[in-house]
N, C-alpha and C positions, 0 to 999 in steps of 0.2 A: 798419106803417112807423115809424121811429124818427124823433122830432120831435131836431132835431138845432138847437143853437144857437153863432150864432159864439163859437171860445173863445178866448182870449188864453195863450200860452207861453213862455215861456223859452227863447233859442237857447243849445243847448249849447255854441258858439262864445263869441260873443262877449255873450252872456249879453242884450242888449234885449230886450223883448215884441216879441211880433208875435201877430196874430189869425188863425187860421185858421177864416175862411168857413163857414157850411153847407154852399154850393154845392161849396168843396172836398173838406169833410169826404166828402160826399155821392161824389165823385169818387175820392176814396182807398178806401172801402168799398166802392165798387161793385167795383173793380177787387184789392181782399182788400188793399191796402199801408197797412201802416203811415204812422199821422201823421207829418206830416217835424218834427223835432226840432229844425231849424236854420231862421233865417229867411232870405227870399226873397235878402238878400245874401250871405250865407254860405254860402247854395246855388247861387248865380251865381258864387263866387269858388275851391266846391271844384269846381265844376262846369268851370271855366278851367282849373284845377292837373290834373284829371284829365285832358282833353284836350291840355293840354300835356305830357305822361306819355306819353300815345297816340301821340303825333306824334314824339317825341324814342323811343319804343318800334319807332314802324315804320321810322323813318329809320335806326335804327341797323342794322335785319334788313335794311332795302334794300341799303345798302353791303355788311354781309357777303352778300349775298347777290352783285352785283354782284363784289366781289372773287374768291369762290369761282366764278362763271361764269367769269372770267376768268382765274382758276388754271388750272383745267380745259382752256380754250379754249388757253393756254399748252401745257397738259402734252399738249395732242393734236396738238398743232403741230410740237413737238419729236417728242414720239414719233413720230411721220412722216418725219424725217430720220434717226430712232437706228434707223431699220426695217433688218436685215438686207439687202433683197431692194435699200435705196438706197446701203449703204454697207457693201459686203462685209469 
């Protein structure tokens, strides 16, 4: 087993130390990820941006999606009155 001790980094962001744990170390290794690079704020703050990304990502696929139902639901509507068999 690797004797593993807290170590102090540099966030690539906004450049403060921060220490990262054994118990983390320990956590990222077990699970094969690389050490995080960024401290616990700058990781809380890409972590908001990405989420807000997400949200403003599905809200936009919701309305086109919504719209295009409603083209559709348009275009079938009509075509039920352009039918031959209603309007010789």
């Amino acid at each position: 087993m690797i004797s593993l001790k807290d170590i102090e980094v540099k966030c690539k962001d906004c450049g403060r130390a921060f220490v990262i744990r054994r118990s983390e170390q320990e956590y990222y290794r077990q699970r094969k990820f690389p050490l995080p690079t960024h401290c616990p704020l700058c990781r809380k703050k890409r972590k908001k941006l990405r989420d807000k990304e997400q949200q403003i990502q599905s809200d936009r696929l919701w309305k086109e999606r919504k719209k295009a139902d409603a083209i559709t639901f348009d275009q079938e509507l009509h075509g039920i009155h352009r039918d031959p068999i209603w309007h010789p």
